[in-house]
N, C-alpha and C positions, 0 to 999 in steps of 0.2 A: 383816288389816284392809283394809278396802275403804271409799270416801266413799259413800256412800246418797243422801244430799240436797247439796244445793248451791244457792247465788244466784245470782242476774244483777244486776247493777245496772242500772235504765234512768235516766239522768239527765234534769232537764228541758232544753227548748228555747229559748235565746236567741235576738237578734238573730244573733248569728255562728255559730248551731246547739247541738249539745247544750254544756253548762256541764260543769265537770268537777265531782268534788266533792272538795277539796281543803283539807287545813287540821288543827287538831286537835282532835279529838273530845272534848268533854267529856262524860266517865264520872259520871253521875248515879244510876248506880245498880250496887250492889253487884253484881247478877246478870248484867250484862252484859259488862263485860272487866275481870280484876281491877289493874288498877294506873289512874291517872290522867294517864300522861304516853302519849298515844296518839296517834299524828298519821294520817291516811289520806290516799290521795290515790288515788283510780279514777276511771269513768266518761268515761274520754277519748273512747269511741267508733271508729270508725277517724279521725278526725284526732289520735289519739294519735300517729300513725307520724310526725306534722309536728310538734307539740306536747310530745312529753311529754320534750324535753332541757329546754325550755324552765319549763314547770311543772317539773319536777324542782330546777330548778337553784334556782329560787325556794325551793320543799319545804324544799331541805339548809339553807340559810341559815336561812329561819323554823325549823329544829330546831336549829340550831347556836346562836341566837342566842332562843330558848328564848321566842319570840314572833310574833306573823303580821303584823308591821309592814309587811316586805320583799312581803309576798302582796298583801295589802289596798292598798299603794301602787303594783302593778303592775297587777293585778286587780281593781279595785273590787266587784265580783257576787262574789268569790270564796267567800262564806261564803252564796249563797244555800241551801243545803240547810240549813240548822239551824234549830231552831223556832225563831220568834220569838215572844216572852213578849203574852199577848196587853193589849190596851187596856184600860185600865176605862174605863167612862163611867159 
């Protein structure tokens, strides 16, 4: 067996450069990863080599503690990747 395909992730750009994209995934749909308890954390860029004990350590706690309490109050942007539900008017 051999991988054929593969991704990149390219993250967007903040003030302090790329954002990571970090937190847990919610599984809305059957065909994409089978269970619902999925956390990711990529996109660091190379300021991962400086950042990523740090987002990590955040990560473990937000799975240990089975919520993104700990993320969201150190990171505010930290859930910028996820759709946001849109407006009605």
């Amino acid at each position: 067996d051999r991988m054929t395909t593969g991704v990149r992730l390219q993250s967007n750009r903040g003030s302090f450069g790329r954002m990571p994209i970090i937190g847990r995934y919610n599984n809305t749909s059957n065909t994409a990863i089978g269970h619902n308890n999925c956390w990711i954390f990529t996109g660091l860029s190379s300021r991962g080599l400086i950042y990523h004990g740090l987002f990590g350590r955040w990560l473990a706690d937000s799975v240990l503690r089975d919520e993104e309490g700990n993320i969201r109050d150190q990171f505010p942007e930290f859930d910028w990747w996820r759709k946001k539900p849109k407006q009605k008017t």
